[in-house]
LOLO-66491 format. One record per residue (C-alpha): y, x, z; chain. Coordinates in pm, 1 decimal, padded with zeros to 6 digits. Last residue first. Layout:
<atoms>
+----------+----------+----------+-------+
:        y :        x :        z : chain :
+----------+----------+----------+-------+
:        Y :        X :        Z :     A :
...
+----------+----------+----------+-------+
</atoms>
This chain:
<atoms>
+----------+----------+----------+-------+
:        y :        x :        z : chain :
+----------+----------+----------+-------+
:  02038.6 :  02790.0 :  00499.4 :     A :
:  01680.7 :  02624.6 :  00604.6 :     A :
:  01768.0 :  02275.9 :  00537.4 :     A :
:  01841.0 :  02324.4 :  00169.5 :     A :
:  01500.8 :  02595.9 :  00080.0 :     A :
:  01363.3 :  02393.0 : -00209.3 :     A :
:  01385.4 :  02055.7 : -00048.6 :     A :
:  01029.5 :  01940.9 :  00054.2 :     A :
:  01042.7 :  01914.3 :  00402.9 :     A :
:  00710.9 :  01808.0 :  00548.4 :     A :
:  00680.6 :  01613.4 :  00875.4 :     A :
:  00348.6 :  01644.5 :  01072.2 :     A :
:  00205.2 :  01446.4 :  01297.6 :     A :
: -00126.7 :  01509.8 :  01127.5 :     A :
: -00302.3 :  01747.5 :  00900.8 :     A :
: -00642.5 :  01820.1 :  00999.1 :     A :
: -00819.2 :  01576.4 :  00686.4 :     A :
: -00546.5 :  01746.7 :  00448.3 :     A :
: -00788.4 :  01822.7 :  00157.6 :     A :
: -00986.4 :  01457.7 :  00217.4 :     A :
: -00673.5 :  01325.9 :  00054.0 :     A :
: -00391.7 :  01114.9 :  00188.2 :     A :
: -00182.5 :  01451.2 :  00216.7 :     A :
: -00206.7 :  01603.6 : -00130.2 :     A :
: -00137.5 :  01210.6 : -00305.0 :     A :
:  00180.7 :  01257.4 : -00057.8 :     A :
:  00288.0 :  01616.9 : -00215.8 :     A :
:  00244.3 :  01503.8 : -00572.8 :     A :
:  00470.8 :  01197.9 : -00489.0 :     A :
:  00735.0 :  01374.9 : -00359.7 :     A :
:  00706.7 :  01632.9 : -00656.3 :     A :
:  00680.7 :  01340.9 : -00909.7 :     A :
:  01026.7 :  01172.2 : -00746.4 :     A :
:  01209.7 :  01544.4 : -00877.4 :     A :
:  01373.5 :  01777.7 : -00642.8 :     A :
:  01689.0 :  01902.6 : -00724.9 :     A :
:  01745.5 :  02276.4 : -00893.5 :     A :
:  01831.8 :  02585.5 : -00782.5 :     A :
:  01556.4 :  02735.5 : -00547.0 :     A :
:  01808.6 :  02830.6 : -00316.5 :     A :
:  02009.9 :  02447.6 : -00252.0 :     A :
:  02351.5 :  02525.7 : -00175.7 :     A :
:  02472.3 :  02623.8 : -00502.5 :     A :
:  02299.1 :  02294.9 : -00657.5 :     A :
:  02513.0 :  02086.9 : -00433.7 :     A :
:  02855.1 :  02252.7 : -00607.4 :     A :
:  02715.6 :  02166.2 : -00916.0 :     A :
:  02644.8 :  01879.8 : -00850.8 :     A :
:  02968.0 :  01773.8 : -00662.1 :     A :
:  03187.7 :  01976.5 : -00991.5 :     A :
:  02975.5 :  01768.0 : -01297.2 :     A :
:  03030.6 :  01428.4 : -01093.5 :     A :
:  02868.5 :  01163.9 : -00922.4 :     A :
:  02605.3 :  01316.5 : -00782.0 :     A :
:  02623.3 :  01124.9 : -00439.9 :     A :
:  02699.1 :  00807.5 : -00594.7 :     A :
:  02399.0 :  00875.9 : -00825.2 :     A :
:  02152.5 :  00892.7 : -00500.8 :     A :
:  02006.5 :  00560.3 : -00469.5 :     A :
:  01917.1 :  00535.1 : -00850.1 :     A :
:  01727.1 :  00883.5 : -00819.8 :     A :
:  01845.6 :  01199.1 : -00867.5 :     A :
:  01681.1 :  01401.7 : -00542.9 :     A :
:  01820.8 :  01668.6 : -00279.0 :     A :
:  01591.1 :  01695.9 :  00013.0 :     A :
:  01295.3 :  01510.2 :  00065.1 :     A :
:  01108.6 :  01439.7 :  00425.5 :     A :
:  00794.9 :  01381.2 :  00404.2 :     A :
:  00623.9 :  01225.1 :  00693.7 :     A :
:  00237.1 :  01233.4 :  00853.0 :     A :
:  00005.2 :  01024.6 :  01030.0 :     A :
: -00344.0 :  01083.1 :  01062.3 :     A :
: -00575.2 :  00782.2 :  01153.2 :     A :
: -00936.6 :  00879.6 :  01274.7 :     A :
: -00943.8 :  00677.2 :  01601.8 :     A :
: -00955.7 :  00971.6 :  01786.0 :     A :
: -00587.8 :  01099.6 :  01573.0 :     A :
: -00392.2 :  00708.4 :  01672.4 :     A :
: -00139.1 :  00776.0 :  01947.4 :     A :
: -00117.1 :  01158.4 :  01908.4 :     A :
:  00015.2 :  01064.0 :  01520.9 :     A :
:  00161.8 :  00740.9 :  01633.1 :     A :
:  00419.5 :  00960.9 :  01818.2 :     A :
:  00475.6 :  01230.8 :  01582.8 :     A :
:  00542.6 :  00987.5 :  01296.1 :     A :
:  00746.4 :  00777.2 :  01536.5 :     A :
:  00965.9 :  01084.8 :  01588.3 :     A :
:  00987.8 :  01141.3 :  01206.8 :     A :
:  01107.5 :  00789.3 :  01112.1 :     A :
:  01348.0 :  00802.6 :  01410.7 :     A :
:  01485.7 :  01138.8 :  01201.1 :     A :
:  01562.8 :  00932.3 :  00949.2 :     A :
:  01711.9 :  00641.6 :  01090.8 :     A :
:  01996.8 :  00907.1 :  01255.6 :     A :
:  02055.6 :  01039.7 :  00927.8 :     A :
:  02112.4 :  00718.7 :  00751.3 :     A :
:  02368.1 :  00629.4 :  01028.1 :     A :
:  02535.8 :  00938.1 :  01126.0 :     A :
:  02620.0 :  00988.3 :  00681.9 :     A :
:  02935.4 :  01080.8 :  00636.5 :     A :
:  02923.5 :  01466.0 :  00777.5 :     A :
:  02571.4 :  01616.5 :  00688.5 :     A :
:  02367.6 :  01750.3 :  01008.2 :     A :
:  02020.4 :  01891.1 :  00954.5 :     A :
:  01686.6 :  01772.2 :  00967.6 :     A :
:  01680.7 :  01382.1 :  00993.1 :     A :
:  01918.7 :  01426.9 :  00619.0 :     A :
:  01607.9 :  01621.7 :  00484.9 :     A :
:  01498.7 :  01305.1 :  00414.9 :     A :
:  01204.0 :  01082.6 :  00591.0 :     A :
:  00934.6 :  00879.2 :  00378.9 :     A :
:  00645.8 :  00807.9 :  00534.1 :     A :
:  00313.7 :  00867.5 :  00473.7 :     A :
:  00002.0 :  00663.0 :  00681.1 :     A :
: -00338.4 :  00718.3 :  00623.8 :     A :
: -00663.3 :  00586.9 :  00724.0 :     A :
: -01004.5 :  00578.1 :  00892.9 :     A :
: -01152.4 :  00235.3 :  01019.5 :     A :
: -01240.7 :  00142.2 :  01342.5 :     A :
: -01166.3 : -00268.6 :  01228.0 :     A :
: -00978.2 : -00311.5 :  01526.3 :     A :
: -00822.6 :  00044.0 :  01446.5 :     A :
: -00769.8 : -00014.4 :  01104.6 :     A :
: -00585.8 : -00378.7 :  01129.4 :     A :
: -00403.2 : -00355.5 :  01383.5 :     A :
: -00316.2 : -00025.0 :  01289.2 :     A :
: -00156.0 : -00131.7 :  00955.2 :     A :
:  00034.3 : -00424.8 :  01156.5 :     A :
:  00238.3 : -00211.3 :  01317.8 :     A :
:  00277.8 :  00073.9 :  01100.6 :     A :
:  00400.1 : -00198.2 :  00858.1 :     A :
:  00660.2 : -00339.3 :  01126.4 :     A :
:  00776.1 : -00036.5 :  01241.1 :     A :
:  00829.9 :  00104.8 :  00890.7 :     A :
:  01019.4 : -00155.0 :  00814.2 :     A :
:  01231.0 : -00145.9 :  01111.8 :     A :
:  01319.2 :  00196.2 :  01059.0 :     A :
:  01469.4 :  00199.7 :  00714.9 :     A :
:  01577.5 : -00149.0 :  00615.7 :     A :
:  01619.6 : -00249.6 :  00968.3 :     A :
:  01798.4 :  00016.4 :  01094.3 :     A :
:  02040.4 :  00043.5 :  00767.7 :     A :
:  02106.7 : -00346.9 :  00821.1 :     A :
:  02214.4 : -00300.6 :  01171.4 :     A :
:  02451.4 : -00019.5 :  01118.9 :     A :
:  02614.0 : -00171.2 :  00828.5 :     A :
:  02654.9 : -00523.1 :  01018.3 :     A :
:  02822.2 : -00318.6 :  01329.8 :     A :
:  03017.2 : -00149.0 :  01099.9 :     A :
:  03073.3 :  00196.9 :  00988.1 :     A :
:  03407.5 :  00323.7 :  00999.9 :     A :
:  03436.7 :  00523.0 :  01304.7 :     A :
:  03086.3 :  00707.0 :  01183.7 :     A :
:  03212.1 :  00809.2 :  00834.5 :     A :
:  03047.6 :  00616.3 :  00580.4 :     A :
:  02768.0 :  00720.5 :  00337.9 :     A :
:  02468.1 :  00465.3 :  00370.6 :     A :
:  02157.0 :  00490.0 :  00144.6 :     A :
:  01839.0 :  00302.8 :  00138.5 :     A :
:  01509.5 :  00270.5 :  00235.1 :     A :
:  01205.5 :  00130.1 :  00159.2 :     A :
:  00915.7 :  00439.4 :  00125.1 :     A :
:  00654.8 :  00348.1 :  00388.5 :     A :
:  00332.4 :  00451.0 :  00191.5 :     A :
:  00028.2 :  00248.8 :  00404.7 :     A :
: -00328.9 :  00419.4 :  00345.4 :     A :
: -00667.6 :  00262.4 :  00396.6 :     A :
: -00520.2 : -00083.8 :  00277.5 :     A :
: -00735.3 : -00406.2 :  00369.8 :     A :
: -00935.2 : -00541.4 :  00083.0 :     A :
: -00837.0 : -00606.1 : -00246.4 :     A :
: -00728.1 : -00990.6 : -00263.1 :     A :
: -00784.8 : -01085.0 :  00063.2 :     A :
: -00709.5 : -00790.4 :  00270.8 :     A :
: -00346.9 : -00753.5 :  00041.1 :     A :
: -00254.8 : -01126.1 :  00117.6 :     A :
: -00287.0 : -01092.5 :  00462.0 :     A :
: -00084.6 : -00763.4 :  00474.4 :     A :
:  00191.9 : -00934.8 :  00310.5 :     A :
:  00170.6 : -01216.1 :  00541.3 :     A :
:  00234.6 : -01001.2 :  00840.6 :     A :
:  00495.7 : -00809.3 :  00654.7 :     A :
:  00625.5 : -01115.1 :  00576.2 :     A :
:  00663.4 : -01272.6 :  00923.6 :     A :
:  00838.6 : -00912.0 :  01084.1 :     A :
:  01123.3 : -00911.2 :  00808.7 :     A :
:  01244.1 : -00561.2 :  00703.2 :     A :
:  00955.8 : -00528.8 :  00496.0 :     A :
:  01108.9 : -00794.1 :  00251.4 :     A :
:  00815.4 : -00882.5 :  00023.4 :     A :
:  00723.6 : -00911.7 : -00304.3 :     A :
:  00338.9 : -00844.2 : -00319.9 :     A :
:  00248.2 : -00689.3 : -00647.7 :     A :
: -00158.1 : -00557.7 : -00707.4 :     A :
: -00204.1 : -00289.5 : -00948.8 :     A :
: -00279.1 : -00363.6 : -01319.5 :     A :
: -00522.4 : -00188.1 : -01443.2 :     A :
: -00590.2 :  00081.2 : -01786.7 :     A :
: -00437.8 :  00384.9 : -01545.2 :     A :
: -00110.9 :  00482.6 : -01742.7 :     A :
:  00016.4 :  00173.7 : -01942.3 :     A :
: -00093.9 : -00043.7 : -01622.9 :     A :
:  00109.1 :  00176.6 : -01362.3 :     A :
:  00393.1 :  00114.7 : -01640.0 :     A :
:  00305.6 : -00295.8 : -01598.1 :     A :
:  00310.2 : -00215.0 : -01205.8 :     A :
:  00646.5 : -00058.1 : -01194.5 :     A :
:  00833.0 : -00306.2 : -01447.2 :     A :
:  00691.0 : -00585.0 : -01255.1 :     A :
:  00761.6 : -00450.8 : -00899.5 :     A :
:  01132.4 : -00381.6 : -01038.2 :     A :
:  01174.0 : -00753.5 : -01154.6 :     A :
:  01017.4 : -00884.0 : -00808.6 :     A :
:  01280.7 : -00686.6 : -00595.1 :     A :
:  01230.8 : -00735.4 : -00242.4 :     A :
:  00966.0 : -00455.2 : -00204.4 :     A :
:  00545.3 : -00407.9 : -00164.0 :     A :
:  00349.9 : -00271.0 : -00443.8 :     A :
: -00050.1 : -00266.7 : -00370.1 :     A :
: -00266.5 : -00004.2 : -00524.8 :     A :
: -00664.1 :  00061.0 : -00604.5 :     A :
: -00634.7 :  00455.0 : -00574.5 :     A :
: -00787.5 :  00643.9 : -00846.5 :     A :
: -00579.4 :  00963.0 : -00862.6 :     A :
: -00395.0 :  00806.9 : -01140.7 :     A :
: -00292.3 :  00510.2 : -00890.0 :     A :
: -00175.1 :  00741.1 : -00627.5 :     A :
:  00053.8 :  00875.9 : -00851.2 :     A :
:  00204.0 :  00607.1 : -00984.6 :     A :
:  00265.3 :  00473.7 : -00643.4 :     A :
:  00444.3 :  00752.8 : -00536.9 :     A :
:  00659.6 :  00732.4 : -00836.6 :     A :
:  00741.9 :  00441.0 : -00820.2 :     A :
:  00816.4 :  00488.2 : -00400.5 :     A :
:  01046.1 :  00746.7 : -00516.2 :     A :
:  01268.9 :  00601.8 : -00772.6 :     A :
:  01178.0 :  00240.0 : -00811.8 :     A :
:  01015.4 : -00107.4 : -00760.4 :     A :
:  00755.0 :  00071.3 : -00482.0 :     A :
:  00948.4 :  00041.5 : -00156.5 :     A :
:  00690.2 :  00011.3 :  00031.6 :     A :
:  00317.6 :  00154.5 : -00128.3 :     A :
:  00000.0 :  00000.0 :  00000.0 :     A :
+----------+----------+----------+-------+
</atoms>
């Protein structure tokens, strides 16, 4: 079950997974995107993957989401929680509304899906994964954005958390956290030739990450190859954080 899955990195996540021979379930609140994701999923694996549209911020859909995923292709052995979005305001300015929609979109969510994924895999004592997606934001400061950063690097404690909660029942739990992407959520931040370029000198590989590398790296850790990898959040931003 991929969150988040109508476009940039949760499309790509869920592409992967599907050429690696995953059966896959898109979750977000766009229908249109889900459509366009799972008829290119189609193209590229010869079936169509299964399209819940659901808000993931909302407790009650989540619950029926993961209902409708156990009866039409059996309950999920790895949960993607990708929704998210973006919020670039200076502290002082951001509002209460702002501040509680950014929670629920990116913490909530994941809250609620973790939830009811181990509700189901641990009653049922069944292995599994769970992958979120963090940013590089939860790992170092970046003026403009105390709100995004601050969900992100609640996304990584609970990762720890649920990793020590759930390891004897055989349920790793991991995060990646991207740095620097181009992605539909990120233009306003790469608006310009001279705010690229000038991001580009800070990164020292170069170059931005692409969606495929994300979802390269979370195919890696769902697989039997990462069995003792757990609580663990992995930056994937070609050296940013680490200036």
């Amino acid at each position: 079950m991929v969150t988040g899955a109508g476009r940039g990195i949760g499309q790509a996540i869920a592409t992967a997974l599907a050429r690696a021979g995953a059966r896959v379930a898109l979750a977000s609140r766009t229908t249109e995107e889900l459509d366009h994701t799972a008829h290119s999923i189609e193209q590229a694996v010869g079936h169509m993957p299964l399209v819940v549209p659901t808000d993931v911020g909302d407790a009650a859909q989540v619950e029926a989401l993961f209902d409708t995923v156990g009866s039409e292709i059996g309950d999920p052995s790895v949960l993607v929680n990708c929704a998210g979005q973006l919020l670039q305001r200076p502290l002082v300015d951001t509002t209460d509304a702002e501040w509680s929609e950014i929670l629920t979109t990116n913490l909530t969510s994941a809250f609620y899906c973790c939830r009811a994924f181990g509700r189901s895999s641990l009653a049922a004592g069944r292995k599994g994964c769970v992958v979120t997606v963090s940013s590089v934001f939860g790992q170092v400061g970046v003026a403009s954005f105390a709100a995004y950063s601050a969900t992100k690097a609640a996304l990584d404690g609970l990762t720890r958390a649920l990793a020590v909660e759930w390891a004897r029942s055989g349920v790793r739990v991991n995060s990646v956290a991207p740095g620097h992407l181009h992605t539909a959520m990120t233009e306003t931040l790469l608006a310009t030739e001279a705010t690229t370029r000038h991001l580009l000198g800070r990164i020292p590989a170069g170059r931005l990450v692409t969606p495929a590398e994300v979802a390269d790296l979370v195919v890696y850790l769902v697989s039997p190859s990462a069995e003792m990898i757990t609580g663990q959040t992995i930056v994937l931003d070609g050296g940013y954080a680490i200036r």
